[in-house]
C-alpha positions as CSV (number, residue, x, y, z in Angstrom):
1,X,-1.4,-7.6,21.8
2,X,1.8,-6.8,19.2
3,X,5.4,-6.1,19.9
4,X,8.0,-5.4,17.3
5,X,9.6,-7.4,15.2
6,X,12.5,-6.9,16.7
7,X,11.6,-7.3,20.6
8,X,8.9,-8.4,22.5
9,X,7.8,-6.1,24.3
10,X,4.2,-6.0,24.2
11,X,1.8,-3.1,23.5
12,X,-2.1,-2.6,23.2
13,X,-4.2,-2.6,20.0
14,X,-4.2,1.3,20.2
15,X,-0.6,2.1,21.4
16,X,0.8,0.0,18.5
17,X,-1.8,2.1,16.3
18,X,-1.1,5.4,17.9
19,X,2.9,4.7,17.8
20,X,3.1,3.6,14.1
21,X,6.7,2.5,14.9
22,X,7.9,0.4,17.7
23,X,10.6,2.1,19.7
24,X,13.5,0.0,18.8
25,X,12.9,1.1,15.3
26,X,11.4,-2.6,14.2
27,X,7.6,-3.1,13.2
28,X,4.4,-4.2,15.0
29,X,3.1,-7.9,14.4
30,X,0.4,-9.3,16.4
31,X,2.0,-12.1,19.1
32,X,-0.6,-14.3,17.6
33,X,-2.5,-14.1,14.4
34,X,-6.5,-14.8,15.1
35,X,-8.5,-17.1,13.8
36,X,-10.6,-16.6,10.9
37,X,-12.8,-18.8,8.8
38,X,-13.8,-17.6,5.1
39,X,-16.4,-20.1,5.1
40,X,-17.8,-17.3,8.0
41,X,-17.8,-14.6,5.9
42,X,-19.8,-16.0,2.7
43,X,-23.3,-13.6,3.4
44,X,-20.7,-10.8,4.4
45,X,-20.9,-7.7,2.5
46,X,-17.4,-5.4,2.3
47,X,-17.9,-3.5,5.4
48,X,-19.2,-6.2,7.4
49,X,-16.3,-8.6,6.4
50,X,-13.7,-5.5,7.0
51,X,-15.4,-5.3,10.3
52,X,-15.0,-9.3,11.5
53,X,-11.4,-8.8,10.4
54,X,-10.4,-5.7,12.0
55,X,-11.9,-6.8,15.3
56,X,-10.1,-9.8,15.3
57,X,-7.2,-8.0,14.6
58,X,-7.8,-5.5,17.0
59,X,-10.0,-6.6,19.8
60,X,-9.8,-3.4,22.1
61,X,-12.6,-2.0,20.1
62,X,-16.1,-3.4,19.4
63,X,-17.4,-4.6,16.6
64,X,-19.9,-2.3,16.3
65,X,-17.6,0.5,16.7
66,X,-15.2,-0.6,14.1
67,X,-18.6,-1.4,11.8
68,X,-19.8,2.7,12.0
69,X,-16.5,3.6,11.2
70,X,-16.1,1.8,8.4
71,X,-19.3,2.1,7.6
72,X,-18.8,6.0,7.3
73,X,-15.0,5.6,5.8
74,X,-16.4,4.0,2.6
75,X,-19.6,6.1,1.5
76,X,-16.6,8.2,-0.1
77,X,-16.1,4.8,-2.9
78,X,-18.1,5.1,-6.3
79,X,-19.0,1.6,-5.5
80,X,-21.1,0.0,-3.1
81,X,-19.1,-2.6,-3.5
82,X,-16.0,-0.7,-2.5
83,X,-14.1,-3.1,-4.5
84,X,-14.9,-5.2,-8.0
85,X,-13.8,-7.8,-10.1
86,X,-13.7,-8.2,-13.4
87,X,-12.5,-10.7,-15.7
88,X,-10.1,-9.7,-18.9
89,X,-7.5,-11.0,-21.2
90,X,-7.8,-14.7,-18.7
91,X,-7.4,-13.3,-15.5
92,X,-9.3,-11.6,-12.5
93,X,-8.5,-7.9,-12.2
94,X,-9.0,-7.2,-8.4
95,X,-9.9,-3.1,-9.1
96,X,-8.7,-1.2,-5.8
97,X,-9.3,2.3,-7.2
98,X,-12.8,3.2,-6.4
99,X,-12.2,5.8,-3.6
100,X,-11.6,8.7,-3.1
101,X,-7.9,8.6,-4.6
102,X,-8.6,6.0,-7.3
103,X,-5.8,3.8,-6.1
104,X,-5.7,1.3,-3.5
105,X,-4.3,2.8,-0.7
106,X,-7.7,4.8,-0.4
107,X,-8.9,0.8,1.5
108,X,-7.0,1.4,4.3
109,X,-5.9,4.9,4.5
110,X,-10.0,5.9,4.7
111,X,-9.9,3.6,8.0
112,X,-6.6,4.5,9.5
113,X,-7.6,7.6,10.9
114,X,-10.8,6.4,12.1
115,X,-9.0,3.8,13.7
116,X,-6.4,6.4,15.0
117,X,-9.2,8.7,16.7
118,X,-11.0,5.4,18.5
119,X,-7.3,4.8,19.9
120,X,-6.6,8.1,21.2
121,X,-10.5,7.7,22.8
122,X,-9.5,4.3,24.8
123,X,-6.0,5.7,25.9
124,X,-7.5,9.0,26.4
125,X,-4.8,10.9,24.9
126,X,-5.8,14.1,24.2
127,X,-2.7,16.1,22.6
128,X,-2.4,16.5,18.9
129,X,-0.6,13.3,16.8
130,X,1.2,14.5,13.8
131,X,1.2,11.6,11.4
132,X,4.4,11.8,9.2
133,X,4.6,9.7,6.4
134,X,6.7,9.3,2.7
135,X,5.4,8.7,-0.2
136,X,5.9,7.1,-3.5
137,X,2.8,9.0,-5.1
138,X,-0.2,7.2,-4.1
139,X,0.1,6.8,-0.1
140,X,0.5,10.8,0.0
141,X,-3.4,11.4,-1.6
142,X,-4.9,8.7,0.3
143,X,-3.5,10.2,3.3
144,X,-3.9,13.8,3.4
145,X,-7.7,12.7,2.4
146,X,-8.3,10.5,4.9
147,X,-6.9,12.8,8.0
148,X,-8.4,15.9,6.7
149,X,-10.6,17.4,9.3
150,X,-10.0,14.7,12.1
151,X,-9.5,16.3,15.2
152,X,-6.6,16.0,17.0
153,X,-4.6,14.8,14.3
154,X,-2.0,16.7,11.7
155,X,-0.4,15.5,8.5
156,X,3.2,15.9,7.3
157,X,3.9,14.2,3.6
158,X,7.0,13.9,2.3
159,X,7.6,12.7,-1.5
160,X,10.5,12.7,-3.9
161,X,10.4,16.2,-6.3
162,X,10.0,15.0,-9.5
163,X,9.1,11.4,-8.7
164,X,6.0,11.3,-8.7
165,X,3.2,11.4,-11.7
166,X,1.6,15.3,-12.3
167,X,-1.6,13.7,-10.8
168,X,-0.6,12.6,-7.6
169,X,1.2,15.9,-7.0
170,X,-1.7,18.0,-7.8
171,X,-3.7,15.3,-5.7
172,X,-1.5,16.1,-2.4
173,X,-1.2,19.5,-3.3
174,X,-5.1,19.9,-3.5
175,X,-5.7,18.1,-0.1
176,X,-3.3,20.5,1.7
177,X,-5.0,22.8,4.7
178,X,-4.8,23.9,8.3
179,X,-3.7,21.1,10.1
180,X,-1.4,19.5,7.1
181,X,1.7,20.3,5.0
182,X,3.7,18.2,2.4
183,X,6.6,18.5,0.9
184,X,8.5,17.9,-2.1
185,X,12.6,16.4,-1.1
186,X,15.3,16.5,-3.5
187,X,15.9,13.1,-3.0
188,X,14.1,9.3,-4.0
189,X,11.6,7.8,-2.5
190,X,13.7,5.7,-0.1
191,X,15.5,8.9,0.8
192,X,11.9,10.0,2.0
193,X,11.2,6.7,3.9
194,X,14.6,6.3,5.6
195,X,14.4,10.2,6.4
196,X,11.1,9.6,8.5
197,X,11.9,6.2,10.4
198,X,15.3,8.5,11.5
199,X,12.9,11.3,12.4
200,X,10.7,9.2,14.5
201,X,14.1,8.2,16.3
202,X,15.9,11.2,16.6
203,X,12.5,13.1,18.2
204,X,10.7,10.9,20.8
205,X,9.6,13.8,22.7
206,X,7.1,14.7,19.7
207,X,3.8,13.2,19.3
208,X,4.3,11.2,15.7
209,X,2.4,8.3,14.1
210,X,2.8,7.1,10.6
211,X,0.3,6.3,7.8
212,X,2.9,4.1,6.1
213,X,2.1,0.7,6.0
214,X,4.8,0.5,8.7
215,X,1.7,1.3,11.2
216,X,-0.2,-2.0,11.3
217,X,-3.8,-0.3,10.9
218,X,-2.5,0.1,7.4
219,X,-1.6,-2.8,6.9
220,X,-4.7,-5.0,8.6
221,X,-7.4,-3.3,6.1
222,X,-5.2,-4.4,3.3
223,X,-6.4,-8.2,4.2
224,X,-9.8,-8.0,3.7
225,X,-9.9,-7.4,0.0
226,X,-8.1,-11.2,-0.6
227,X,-11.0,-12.3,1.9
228,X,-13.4,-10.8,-0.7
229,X,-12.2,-11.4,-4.3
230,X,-12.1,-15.3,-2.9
231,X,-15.5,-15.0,-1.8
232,X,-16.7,-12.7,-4.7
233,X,-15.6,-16.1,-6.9
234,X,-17.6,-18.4,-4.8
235,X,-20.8,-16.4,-5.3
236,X,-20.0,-15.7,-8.8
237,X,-19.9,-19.6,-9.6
238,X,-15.7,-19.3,-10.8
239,X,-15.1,-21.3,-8.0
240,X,-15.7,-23.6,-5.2
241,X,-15.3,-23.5,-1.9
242,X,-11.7,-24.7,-1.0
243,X,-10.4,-24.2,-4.7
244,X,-7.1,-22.7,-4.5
245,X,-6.7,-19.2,-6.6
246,X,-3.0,-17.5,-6.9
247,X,-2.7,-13.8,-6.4
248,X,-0.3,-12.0,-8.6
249,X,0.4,-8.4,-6.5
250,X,2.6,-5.4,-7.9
251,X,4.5,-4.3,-5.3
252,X,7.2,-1.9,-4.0
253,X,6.8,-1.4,-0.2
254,X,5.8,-5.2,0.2
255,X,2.9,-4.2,2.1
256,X,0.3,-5.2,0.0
257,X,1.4,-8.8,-1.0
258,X,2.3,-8.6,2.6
259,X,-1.4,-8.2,3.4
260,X,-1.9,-11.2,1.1
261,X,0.8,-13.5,2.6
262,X,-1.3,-13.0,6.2
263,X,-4.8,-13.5,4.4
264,X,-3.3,-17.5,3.4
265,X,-1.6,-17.3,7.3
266,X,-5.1,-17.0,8.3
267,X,-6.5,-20.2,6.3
268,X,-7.6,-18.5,2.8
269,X,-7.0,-21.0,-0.2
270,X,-4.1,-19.3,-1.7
271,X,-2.2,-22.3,-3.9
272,X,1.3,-19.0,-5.1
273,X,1.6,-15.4,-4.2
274,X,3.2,-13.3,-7.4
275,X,5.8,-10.8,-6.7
276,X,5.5,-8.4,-9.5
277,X,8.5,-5.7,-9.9
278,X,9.3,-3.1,-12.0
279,X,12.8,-2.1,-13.4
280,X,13.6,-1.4,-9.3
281,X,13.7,-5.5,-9.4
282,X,15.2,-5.4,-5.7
283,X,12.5,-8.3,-4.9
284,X,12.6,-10.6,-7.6
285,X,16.0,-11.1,-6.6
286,X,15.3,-11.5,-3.2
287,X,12.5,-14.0,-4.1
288,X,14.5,-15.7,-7.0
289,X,18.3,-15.8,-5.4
290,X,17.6,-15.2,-1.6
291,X,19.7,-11.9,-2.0
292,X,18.2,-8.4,-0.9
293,X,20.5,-5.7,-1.8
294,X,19.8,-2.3,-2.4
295,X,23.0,-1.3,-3.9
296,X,21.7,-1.0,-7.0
297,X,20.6,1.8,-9.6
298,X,17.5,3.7,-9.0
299,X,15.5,3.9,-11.9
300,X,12.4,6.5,-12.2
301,X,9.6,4.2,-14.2
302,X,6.5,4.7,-15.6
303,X,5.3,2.6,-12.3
304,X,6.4,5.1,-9.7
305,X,4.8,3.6,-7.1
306,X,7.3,0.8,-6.8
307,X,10.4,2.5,-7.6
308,X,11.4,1.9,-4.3
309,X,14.7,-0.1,-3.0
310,X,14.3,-0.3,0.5
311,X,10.8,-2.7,1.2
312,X,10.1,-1.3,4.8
313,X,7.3,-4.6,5.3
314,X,9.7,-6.9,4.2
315,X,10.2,-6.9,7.6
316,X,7.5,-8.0,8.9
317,X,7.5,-11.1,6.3
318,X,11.5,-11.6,7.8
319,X,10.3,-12.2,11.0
320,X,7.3,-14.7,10.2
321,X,9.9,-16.6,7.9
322,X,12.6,-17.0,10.4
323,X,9.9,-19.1,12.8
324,X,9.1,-15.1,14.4
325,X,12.9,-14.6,15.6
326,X,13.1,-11.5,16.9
327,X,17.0,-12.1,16.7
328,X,17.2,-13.2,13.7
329,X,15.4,-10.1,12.1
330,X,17.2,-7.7,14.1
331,X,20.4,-8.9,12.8
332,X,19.2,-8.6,8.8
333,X,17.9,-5.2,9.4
334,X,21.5,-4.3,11.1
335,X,23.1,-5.7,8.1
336,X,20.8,-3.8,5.3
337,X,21.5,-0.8,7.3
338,X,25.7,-1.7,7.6
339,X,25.6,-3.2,4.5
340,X,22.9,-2.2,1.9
341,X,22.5,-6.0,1.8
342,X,21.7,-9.5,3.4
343,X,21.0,-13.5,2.1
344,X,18.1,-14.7,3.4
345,X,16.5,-18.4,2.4
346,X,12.9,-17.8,1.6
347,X,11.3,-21.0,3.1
348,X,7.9,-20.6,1.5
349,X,7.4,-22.3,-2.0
350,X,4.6,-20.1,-2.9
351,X,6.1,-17.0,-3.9
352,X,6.6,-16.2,-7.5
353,X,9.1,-12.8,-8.6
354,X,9.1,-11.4,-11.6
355,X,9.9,-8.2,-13.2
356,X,8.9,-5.8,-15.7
357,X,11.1,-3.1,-17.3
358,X,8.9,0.1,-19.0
359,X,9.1,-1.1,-22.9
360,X,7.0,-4.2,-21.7
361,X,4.8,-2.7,-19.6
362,X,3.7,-0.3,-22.0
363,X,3.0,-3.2,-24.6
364,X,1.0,-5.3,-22.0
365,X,-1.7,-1.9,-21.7
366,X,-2.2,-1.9,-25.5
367,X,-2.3,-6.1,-25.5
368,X,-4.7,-6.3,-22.9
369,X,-7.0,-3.4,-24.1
370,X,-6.8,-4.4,-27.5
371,X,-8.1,-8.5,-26.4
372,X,-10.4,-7.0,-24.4
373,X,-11.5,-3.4,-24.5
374,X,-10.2,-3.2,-20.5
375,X,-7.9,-0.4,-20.3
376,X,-5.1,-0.4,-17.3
377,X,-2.7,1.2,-15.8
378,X,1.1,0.6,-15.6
379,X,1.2,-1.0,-11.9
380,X,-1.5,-3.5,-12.8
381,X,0.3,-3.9,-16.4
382,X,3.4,-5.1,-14.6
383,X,1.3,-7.7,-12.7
384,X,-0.6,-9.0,-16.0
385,X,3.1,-9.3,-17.3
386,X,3.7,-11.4,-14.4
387,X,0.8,-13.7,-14.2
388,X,1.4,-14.6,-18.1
389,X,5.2,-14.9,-17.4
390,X,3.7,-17.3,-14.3
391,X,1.6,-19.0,-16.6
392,X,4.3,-19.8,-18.7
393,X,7.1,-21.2,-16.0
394,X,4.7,-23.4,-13.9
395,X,1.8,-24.5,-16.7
396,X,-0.3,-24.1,-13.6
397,X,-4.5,-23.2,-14.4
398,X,-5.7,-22.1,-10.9
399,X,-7.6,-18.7,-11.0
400,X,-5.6,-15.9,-10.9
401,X,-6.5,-12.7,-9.6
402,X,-4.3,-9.6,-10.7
403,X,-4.5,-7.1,-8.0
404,X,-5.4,-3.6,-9.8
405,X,-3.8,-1.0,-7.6
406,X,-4.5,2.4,-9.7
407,X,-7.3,3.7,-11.9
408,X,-5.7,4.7,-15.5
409,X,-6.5,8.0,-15.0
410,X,-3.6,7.9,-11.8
411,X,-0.9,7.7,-15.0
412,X,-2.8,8.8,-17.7
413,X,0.9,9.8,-19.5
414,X,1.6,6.7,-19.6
415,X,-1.0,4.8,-20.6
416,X,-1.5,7.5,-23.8
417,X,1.9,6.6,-24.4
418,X,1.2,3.0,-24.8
419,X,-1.1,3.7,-27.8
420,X,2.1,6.2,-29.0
421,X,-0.2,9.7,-27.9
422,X,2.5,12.1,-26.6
423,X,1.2,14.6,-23.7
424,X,2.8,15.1,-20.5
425,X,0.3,17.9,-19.3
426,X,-2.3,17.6,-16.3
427,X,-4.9,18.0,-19.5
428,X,-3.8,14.2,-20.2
429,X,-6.7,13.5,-18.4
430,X,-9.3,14.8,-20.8
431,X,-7.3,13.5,-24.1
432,X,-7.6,9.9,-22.1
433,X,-11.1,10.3,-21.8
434,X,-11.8,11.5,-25.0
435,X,-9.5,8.4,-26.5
436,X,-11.2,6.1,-24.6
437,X,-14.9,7.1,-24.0
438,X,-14.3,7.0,-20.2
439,X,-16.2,9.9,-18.1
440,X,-13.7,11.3,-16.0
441,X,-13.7,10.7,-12.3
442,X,-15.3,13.7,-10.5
443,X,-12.5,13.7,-7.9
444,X,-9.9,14.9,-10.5
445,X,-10.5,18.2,-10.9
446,X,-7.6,20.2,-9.3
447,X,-6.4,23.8,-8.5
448,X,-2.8,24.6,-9.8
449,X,-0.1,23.5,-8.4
450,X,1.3,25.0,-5.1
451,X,5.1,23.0,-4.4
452,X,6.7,23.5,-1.1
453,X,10.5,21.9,-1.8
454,X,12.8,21.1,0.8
455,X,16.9,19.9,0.6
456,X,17.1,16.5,2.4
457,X,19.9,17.6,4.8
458,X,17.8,20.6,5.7
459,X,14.5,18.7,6.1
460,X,14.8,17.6,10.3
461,X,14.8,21.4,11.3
462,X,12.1,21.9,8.5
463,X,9.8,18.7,9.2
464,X,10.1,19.5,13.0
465,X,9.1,23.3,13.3
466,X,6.4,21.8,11.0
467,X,5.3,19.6,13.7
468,X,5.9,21.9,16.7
469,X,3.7,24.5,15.2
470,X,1.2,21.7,14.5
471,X,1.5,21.9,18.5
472,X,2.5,17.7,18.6
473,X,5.0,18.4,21.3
């Protein structure tokens, strides 16, 4: 069962799917994390271990129906393995980017809607969901992929004009048809996001869901690649069974270190958890001073997919480090929203902030390719920058596994730029393939560029016709 983290009302595996967002506005959480040994999970391959964990997440649905589903979700990855590791430049790269997106919000957003249509079977709810999310650039592709063709379900994306990479654009752009739309707002990110947890208040009478990682099946897929990379190490030799490895995460929306922080809550050996930020260094703050506070400049990066201020899973992590007060997070939320701020005491040891501005970041992709012919892009370059900045403060020599979020064909502007190649056309792709003798991912090959753009105080009367005619009412 979950309830929100700001009330306790308690709602089914499906509902709290189906809902995305609790109806006091707060976040799902499960009113008692399962159980779940690794050591259990040793033989597993990914979809079987993604199964175990789901079902234990969500034990509404069989195993065996959460197994075909996944099974089926990830035939679309270019690798059986779903995920890899590799090691480079004295780290682990956890690469996330084998689907159909080539970044790692494909894991869970090829599951979500799976997950969505077995809800709407044991509820039997039979009217259309319009899933409405905002995007920083990488959630928007994953989505409109994953929900395309699902009956019963329509898509709405939101993402800020301008802010995010030509890729991803012609990526959402590509993946529009019948039963989705998305939209470029003049606005940031965090305009986007705070537009659509208002829109899911103002308009109860529709039939929304989010594929943010607000809605918890977004979130509960995230946890099974820590499960893996630990277990990839064992059967590799790198490490024993009980060692302790660190994770170093780059992160924005806090969902994904999130998804770390409940894989050690569920008895993983996880010795630090690395916070790695861009110039938006909103969380290493937090993390470092025990201050959240998004009154602050907004920079646009060459990591656009944590230029973000507002964390919406921070949340989740408020409630689990206040002893799960439901109080306690209500009132910080009421004061970011009052204030644009709040001072909050971390009481876990094992987090590590740091943050990356763009100079660095493009120095760390030349560094790292030049020791060791392993080109990436600039989210995982901020989290290399932080596991050697890690390395540094604590002398620590645990394993660490850098959690590779995008393929470097996601940013291929950037990381041309690295090795001082100016070109800021969609063709970037081909002169990074050409510059690097990497074949070109069959799944980037676009049609031009078809932009529906939208004011932000105009965008509730344009979002909901969007959704009425979607016929979610």
């Amino acid at each position: 069962m979950f309830h929100s983290t700001r009330g306790n009302k308690l709602v089914s595996s499906p509902e709290a799917i189906l809902n995305g967002l609790a109806s006091d506005g707060g976040l799902y959480v499960i009113d008692k994390l399962p159980s779940i040994d690794y050591k259990d999970l040793i033989n597993d391959n990914y979809q079987r271990m993604a199964a175990r964990i789901l079902n234990a997440f969500f034990p509404e649905f069989t195993y065996d129906e959460i197994k075909n589903e996944l099974d089926m979700a990830y035939k679309t990855f270019d690798t059986s393995n779903v995920v890899e590791v590799k090691k480079a430049s004295g780290a682990y790269f956890l690469e996330l980017f084998h689907g159909p997106t080539l970044a790692f919000k494909d894991l869970a957003l090829v599951v979500l809607p799976r997950l969505m249509k077995l809800s709407k079977e044991k509820l039997g709810n039979k009217e259309n969901t319009t899933i409405l999310t905002a995007t920083s650039g990488d959630t928007g592709g994953a989505a409109l992929n994953g929900f395309k063709g699902v009956d019963g379900v329509s898509i709405v994306v939101l993402y800020p004009n301008g802010g995010v990479s030509p890729v991803q654009e012609a990526q959402m752009c590509s993946f529009r048809g019948k039963n989705s739309a998305v939209i470029a707002i003049n606005g940031n990110f965090d305009d986007c996001q705070s537009f659509v947890k208002e829109f899911f208040n103002n308009h109860k009478d529709l039939s929304l869901s989010s594929a943010n990682s607000i809605n918890i099946a977004r979130l509960a897929p995230q946890i099974v690649y820590y499960f893996y990379s630990y277990i990839n190490l064992i059967n590799k030799g790198d490490i024993k069974i009980g060692d302790e490895i660190t994770f170093c995460v780059p992160t924005g929306n806090f969902g994904n270190i999130l998804a770390g922080f409940f894989a050690k809550c569920l008895g993983l050996p996880i010795k630090n958890l690395i916070c790695a930020s861009n110039k938006n260094n909103v969380l290493t703050e937090f993390f470092n001073a025990g201050l959240y506070n998004k009154n602050r400049p907004f920079y646009k990066t060459n990591s656009p997919s944590m230029d973000i201020l507002i964390s919406s899973n921070l949340e989740r992590f408020l409630y689990y480090a206040s002893n799960e007060s439901v109080e306690v997070t209500k009132d910080l939320m009421e004061q970011l929203k009052n204030n644009g701020q709040y001072n909050f005491k971390n009481p876990f040891d094992y987090f590590y902030a740091y943050s990356t501005d763009e100079k660095k970041t493009l120095e760390v992709i030349k560094k790292v390719y030049e020791e060791s012919n392993y080109l990436i892009d600039p989210h995982t370059a901020c989290s290399y920058n932080a596991f050697d900045l890690y390395r540094k403060e604590t002398k620590n020599c645990e394993p660490v596994v850098v959690v590779s979020t995008a393929s470097p064909f996601k940013f291929p502007q950037s990381v041309l730029e690295a090795f001082d190649i100016k070109d800021d056309s969609i063709e970037s792709i081909k002169t990074l393939s050409d510059k690097f003798g990497i074949k070109i991912p069959a799944v980037l090959n676009y049609p031009p560029v078809v932009r529906e753009v939208c004011d932000l105080d105009k965008a509730d009367k344009y979002v909901k016709d969007k959704v009425i005619c979607f016929g979610s009412k």
